[in-house]
Backbone as a printed PyTorch tensor [residue, N CA C, xyz], in Angstrom:
tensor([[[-16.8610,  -1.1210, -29.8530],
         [-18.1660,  -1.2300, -29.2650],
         [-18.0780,  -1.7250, -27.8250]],

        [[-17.0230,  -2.6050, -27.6220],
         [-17.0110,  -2.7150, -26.1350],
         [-15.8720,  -2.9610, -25.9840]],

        [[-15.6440,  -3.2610, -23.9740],
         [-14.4470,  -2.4170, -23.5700],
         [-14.0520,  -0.6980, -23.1130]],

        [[-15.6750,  -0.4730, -23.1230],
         [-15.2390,   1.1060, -22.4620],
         [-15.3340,   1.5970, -21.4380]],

        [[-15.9930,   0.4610, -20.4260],
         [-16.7000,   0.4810, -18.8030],
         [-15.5440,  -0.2390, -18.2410]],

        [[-14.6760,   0.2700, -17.6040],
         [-13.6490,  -0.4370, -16.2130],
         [-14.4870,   0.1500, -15.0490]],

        [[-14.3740,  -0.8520, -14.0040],
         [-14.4810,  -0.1410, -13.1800],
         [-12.9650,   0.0320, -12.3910]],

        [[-12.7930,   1.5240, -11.5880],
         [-11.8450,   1.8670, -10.4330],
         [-11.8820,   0.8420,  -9.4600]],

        [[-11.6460,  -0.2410,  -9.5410],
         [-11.6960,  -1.2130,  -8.2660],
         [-10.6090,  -0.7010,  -7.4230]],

        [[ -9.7070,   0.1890,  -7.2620],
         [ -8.9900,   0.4260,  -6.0920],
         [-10.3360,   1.1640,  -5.1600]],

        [[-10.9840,   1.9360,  -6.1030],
         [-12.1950,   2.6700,  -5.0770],
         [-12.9460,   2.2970,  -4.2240]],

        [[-13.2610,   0.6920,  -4.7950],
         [-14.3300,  -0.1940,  -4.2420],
         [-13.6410,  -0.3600,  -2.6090]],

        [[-14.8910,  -0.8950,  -2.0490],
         [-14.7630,  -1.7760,  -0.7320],
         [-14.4590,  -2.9660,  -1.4300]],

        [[-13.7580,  -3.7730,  -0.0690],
         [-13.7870,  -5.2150,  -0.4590],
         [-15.3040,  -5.5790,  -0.9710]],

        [[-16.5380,  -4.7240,  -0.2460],
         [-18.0120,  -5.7590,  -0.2330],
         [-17.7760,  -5.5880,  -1.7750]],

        [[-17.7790,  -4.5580,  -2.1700],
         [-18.4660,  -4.0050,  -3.2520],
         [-17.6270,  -4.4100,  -4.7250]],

        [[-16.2470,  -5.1930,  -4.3680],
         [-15.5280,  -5.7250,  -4.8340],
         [-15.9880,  -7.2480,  -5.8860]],

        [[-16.4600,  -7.5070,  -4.0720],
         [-17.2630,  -9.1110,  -4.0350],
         [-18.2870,  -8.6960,  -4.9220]],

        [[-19.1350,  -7.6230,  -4.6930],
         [-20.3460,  -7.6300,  -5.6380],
         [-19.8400,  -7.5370,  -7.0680]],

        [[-19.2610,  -6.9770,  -7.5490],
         [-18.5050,  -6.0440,  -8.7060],
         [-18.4600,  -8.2530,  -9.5500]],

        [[-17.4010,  -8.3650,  -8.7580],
         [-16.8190, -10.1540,  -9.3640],
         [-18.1640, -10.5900,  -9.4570]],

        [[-18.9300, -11.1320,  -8.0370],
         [-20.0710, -11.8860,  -8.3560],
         [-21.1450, -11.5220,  -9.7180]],

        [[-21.4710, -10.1910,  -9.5130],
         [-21.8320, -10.0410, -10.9270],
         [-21.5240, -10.1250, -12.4720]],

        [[-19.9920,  -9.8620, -12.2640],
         [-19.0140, -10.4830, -13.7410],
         [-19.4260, -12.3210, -13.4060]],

        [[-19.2210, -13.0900, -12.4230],
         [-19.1700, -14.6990, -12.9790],
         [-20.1980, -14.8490, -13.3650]],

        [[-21.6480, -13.7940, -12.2460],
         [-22.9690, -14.4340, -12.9370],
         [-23.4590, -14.2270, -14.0100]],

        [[-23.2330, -13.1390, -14.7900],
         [-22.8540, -12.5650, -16.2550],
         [-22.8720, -14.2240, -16.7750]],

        [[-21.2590, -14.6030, -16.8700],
         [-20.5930, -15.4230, -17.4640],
         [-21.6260, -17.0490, -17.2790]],

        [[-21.9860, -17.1650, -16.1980],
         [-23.0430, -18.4680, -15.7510],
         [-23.9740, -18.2990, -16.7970]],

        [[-25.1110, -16.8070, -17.0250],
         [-25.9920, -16.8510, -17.5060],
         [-25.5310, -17.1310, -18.9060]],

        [[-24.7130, -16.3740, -19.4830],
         [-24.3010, -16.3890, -21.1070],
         [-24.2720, -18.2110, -20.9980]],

        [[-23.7460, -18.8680, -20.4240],
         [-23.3580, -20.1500, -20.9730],
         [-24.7460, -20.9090, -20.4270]],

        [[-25.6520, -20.5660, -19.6450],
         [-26.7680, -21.2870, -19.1040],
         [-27.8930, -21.0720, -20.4640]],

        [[-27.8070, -19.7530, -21.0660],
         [-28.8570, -19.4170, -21.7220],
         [-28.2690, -20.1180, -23.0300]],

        [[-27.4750, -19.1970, -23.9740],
         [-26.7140, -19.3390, -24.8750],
         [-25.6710, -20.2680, -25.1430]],

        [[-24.9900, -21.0260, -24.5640],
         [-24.1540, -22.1610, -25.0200],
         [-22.6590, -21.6140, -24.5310]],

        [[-21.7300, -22.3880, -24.1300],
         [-20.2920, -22.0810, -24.1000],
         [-20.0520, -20.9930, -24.5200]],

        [[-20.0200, -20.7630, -26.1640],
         [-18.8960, -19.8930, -26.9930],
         [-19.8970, -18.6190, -26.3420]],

        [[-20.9510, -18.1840, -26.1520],
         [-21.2340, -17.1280, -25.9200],
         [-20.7180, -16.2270, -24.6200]],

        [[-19.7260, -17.3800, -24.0900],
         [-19.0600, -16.2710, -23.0310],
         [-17.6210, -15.9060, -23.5510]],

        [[-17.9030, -15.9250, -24.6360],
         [-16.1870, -15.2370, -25.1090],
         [-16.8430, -14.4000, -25.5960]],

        [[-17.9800, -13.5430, -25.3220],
         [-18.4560, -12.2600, -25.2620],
         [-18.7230, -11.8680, -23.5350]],

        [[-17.9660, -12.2220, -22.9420],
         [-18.3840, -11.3580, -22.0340],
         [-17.5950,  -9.9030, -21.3240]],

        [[-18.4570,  -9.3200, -21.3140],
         [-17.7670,  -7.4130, -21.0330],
         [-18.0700,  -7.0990, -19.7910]],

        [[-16.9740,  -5.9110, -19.8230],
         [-17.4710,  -5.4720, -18.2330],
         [-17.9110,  -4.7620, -18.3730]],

        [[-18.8030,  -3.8640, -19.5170],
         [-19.7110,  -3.2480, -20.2070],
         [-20.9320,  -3.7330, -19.8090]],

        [[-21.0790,  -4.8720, -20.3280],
         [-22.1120,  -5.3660, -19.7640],
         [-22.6730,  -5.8650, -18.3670]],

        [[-21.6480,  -5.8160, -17.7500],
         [-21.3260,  -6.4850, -16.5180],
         [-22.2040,  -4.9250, -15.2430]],

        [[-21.2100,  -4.3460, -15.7790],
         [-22.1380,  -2.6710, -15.7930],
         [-23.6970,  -2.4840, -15.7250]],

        [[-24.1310,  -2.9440, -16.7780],
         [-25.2680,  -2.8340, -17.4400],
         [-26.3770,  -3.8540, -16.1100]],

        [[-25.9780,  -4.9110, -15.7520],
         [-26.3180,  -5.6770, -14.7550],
         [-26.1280,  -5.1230, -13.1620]],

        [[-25.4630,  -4.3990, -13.0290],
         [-25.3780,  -3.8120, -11.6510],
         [-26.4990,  -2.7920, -11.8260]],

        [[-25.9870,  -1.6230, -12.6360],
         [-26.9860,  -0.6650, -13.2170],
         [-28.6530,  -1.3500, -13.0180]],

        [[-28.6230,  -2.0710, -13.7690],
         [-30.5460,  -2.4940, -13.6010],
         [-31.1270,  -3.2380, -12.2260]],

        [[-29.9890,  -3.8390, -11.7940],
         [-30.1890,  -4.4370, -10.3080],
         [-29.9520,  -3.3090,  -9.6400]],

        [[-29.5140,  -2.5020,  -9.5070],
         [-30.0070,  -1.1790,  -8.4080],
         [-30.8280,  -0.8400,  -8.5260]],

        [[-31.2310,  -0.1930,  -9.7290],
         [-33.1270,   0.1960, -10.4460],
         [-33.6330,  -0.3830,  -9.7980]],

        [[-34.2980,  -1.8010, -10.6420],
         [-34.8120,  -2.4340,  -9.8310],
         [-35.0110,  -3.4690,  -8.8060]],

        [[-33.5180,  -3.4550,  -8.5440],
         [-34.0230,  -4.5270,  -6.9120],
         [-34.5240,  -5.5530,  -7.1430]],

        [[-34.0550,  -6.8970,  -8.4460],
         [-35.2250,  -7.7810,  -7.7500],
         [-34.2660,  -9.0680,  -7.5300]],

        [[-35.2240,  -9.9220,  -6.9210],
         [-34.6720, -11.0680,  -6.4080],
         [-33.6170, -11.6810,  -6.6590]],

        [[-32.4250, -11.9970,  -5.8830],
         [-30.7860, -12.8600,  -6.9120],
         [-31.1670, -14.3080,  -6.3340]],

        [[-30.8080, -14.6460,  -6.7740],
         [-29.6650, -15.9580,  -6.4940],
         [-28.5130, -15.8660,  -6.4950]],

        [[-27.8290, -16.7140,  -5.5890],
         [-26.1140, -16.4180,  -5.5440],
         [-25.5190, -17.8440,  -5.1790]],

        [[-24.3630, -17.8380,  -5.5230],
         [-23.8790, -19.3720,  -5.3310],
         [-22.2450, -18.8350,  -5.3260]],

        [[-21.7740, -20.5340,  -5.3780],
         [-20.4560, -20.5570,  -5.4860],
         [-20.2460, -21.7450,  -6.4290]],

        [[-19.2880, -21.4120,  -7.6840],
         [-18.9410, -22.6960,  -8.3560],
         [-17.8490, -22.5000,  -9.1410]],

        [[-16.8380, -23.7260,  -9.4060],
         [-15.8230, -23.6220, -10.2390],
         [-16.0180, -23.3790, -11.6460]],

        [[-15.5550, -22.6100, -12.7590],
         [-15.7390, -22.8590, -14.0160],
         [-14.4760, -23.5270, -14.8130]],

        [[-14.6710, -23.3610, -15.8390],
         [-13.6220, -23.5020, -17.1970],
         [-12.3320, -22.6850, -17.1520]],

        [[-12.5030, -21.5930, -16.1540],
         [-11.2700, -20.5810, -16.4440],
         [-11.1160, -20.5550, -15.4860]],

        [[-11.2820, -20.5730, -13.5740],
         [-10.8110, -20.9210, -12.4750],
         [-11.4310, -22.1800, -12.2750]],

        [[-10.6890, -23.0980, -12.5490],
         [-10.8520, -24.8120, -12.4000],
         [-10.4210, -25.1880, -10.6770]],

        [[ -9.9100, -24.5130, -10.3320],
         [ -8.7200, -24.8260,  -8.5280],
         [ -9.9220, -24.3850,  -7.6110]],

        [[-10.3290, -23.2780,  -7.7460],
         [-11.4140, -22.0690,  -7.0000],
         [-12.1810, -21.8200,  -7.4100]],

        [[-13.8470, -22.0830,  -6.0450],
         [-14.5560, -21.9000,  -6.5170],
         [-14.7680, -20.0470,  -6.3540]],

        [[-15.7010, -19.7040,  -7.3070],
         [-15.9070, -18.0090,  -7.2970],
         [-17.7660, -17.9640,  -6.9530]],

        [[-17.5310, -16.9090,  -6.4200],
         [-19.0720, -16.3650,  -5.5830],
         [-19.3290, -15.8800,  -7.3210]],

        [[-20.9900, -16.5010,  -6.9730],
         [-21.4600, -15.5220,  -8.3200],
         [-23.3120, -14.7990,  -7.9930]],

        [[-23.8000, -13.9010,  -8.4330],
         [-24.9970, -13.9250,  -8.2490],
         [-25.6990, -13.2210,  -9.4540]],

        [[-27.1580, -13.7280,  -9.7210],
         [-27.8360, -13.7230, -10.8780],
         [-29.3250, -13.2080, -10.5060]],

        [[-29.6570, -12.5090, -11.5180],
         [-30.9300, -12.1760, -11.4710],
         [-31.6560, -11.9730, -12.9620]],

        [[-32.8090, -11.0760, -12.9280],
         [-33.6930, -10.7130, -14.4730],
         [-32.6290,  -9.8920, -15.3710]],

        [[-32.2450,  -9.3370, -14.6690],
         [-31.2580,  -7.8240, -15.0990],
         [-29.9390,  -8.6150, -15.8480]],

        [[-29.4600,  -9.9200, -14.8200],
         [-28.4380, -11.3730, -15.5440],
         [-28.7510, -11.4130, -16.8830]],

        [[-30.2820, -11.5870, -16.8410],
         [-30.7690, -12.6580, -18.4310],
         [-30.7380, -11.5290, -18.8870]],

        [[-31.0720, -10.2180, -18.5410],
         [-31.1430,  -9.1960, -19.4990],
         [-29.8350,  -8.9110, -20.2760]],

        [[-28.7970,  -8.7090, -19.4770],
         [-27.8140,  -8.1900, -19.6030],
         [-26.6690,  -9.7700, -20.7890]],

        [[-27.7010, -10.8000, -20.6120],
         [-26.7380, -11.7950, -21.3050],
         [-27.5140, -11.9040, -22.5880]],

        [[-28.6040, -11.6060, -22.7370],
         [-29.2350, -10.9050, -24.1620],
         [-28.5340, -10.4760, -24.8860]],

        [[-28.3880,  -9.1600, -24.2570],
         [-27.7680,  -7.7190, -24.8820],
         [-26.3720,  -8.1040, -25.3970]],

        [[-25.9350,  -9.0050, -24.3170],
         [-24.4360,  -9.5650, -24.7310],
         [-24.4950, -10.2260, -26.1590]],

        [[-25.0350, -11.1050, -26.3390],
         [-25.2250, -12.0770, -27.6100],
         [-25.5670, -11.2530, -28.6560]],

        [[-27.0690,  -9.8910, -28.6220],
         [-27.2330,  -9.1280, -29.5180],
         [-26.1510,  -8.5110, -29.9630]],

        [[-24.9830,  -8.0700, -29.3440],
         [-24.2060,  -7.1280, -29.4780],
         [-22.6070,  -7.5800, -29.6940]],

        [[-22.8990,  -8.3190, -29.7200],
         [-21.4860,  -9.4920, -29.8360],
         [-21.6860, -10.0810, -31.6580]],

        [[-22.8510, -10.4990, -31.7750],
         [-23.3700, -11.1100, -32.8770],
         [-22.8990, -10.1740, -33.5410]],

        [[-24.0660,  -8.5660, -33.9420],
         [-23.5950,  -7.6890, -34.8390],
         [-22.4450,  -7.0690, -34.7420]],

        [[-21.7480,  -7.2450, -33.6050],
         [-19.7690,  -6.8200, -33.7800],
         [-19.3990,  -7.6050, -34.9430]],

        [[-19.4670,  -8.8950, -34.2740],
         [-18.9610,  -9.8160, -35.4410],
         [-19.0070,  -9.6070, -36.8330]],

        [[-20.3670,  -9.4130, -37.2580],
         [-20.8520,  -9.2890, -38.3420],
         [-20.2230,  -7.9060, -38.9680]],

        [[-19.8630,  -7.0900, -37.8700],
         [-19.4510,  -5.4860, -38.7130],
         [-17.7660,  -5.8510, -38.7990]],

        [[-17.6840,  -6.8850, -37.6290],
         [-16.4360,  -6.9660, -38.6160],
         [-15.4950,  -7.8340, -39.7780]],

        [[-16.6900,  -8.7850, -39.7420],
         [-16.4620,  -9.5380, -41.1010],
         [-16.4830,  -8.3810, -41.7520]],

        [[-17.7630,  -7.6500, -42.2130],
         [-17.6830,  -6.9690, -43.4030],
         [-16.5310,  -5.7800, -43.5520]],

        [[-16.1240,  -4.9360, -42.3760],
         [-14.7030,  -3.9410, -42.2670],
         [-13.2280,  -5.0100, -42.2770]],

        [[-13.5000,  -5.8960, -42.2740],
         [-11.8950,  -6.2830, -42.3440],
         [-12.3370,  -7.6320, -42.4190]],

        [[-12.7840,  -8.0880, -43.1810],
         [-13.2230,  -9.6830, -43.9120],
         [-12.5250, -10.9860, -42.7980]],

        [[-12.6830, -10.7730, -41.8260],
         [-12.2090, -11.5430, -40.3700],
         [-13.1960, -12.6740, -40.5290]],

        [[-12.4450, -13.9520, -40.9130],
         [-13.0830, -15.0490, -40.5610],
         [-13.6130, -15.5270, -39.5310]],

        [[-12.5570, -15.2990, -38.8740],
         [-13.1250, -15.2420, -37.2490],
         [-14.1430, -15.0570, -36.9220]],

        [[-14.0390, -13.8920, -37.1200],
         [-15.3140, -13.2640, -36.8030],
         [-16.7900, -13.9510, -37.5960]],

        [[-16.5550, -14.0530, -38.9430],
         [-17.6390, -14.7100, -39.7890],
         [-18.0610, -16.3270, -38.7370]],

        [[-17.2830, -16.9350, -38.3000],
         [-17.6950, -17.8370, -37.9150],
         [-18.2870, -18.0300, -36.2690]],

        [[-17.7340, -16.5840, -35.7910],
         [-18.3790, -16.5360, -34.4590],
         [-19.7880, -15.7960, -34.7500]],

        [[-19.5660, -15.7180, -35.9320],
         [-21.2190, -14.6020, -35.9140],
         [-22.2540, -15.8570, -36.0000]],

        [[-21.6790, -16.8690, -36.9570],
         [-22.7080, -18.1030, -36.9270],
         [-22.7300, -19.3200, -36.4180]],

        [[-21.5310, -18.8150, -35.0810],
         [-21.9040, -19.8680, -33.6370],
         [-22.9540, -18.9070, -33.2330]],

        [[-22.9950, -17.4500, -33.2030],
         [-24.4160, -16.6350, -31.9090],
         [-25.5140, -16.4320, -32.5430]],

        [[-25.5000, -17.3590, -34.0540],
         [-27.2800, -17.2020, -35.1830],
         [-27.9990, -17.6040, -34.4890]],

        [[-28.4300, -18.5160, -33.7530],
         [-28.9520, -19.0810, -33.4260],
         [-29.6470, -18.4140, -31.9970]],

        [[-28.7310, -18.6130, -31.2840],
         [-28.8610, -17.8820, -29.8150],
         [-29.7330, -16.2410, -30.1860]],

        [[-28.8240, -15.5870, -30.9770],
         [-29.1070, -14.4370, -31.5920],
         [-30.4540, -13.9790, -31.8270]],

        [[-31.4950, -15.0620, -32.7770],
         [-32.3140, -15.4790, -33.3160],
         [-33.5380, -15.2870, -32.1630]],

        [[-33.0100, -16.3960, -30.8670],
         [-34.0720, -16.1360, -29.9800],
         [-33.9280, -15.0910, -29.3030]],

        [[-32.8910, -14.5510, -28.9430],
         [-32.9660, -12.8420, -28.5970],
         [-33.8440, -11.7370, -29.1510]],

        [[-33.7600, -11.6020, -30.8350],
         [-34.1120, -11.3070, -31.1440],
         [-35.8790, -11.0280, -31.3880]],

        [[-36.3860, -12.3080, -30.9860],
         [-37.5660, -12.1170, -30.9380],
         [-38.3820, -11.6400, -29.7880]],

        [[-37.2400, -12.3290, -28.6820],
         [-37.6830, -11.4960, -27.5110],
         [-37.2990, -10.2290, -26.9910]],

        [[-36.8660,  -9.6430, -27.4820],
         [-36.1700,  -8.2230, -27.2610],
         [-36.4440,  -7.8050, -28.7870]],

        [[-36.7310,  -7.4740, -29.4390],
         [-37.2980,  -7.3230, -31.1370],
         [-36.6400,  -5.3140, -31.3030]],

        [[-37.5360,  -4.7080, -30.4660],
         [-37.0020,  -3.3680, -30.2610],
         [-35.2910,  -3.1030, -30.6340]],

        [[-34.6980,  -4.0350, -29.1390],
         [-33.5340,  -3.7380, -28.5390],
         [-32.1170,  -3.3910, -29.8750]],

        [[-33.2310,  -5.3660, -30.4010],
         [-32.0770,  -5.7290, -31.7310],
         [-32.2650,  -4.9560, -33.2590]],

        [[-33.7110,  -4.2720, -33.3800],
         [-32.9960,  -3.2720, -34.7240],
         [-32.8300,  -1.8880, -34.0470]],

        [[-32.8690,  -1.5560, -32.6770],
         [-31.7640,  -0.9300, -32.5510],
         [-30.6570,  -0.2950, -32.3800]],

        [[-29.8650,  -1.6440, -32.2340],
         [-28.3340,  -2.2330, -32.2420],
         [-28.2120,  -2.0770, -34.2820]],

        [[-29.1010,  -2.7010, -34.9820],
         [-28.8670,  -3.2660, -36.1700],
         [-28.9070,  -1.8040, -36.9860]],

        [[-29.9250,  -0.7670, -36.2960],
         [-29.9620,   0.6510, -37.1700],
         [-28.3390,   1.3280, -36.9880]],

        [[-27.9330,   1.2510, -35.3320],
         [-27.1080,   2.0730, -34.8240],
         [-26.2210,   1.8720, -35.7110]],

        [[-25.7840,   0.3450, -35.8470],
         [-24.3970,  -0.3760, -36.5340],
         [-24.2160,  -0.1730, -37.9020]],

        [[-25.8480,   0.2810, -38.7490],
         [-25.5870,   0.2410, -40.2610],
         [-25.4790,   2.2520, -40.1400]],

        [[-25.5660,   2.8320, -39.3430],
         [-25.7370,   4.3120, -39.5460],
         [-23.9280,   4.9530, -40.3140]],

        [[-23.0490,   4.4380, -39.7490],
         [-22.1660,   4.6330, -40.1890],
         [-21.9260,   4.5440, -41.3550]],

        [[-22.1490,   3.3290, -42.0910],
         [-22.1190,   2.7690, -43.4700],
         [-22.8670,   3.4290, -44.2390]],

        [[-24.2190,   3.9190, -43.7880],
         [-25.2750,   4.8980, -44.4090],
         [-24.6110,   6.5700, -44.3960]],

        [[-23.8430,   6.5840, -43.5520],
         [-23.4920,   8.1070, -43.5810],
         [-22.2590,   8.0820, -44.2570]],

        [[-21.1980,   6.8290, -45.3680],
         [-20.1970,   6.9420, -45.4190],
         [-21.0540,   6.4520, -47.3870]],

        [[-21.9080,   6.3330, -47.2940],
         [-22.6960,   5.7710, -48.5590],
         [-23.3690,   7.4440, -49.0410]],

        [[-23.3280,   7.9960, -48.1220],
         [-24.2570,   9.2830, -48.6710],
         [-22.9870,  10.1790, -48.6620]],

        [[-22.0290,  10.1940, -47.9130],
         [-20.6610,  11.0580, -48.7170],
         [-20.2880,  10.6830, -49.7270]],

        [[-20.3910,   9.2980, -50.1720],
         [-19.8450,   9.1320, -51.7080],
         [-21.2390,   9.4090, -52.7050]],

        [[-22.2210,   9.8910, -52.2570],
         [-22.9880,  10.2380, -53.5070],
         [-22.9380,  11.7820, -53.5670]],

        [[-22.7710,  12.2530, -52.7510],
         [-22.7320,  13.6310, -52.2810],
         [-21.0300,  13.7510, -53.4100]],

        [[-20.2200,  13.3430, -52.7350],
         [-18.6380,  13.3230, -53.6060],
         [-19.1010,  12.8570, -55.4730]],

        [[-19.7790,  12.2930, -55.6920],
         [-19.9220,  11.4310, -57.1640],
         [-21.0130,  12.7890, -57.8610]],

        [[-21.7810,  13.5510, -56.9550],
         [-22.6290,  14.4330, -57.6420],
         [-22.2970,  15.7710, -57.6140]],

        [[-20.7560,  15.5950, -57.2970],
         [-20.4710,  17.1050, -57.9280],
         [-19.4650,  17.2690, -58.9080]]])
């Protein structure tokens, strides 16, 4: 589910470089501003994508800064944030959550079981505010299981 958006950064300009990063840290700011720590061990450059993408659309207002985190402690990194940020750190948590959850159930990953119920919570308020977005993420994710449930009745009824 994610991991399929690189960008060609040899292509980039340096600017566009700077933009490319600033938008990955501010990604990473918002997930931990909104959602808590562990929710940036979901962060993608999928999503990161998804935040450039809607800030071109629509253009609206950033903020931008500079600050050290948890993973460059020495240097500080340019970051900048906007609506399209919170949007895009939503989508992260929605979509991180039900990974988890699909893969407890495909390969009984504890791990995973227990990161699904560090992002319940976070998840929870996503969910109500984005209500659409999250069943459907929740239809997309069970369609497989539904189409692998109707070959075995299809296989059992002949």
């Amino acid at each position: 589910m994610f991991g399929h958006v690189l960008a060609n950064t040899d292509a980039l300009t340096e600017l566009e470089k700077l933009r490319y990063r600033s938008a990955y840290c501010g990604l990473c700011h918002r997930l931990g501003e909104k959602h808590g720590f562990c929710s940036r061990l979901s962060l993608s450059y999928d999503l990161t994508f998804l935040t450039l993408l809607l800030s071109s659309l629509y253009e609206p207002e950033e903020e931008c800064g500079s600050s050290h985190c948890i993973v460059h402690l020495l240097r500080q990194h340019t970051w900048m944030k906007n609506e399209c940020t919170d949007y895009a750190a939503d989508m992260t948590v929605a979509l991180s959550y039900y990974k988890a959850l699909d893969d407890w159930e495909d390969d009984r990953s504890l791990s995973k079981k227990c990161y699904a119920s560090m992002l319940r919570d976070s998840y929870e308020k996503v969910k109500e505010k984005w209500p659409e977005q999250c069943k459907a993420i929740e239809w997309e994710l069970n369609l497989p299981s539904q189409i692998e449930d109707d070959e075995k009745h299809a296989q059992a009824d002949e």
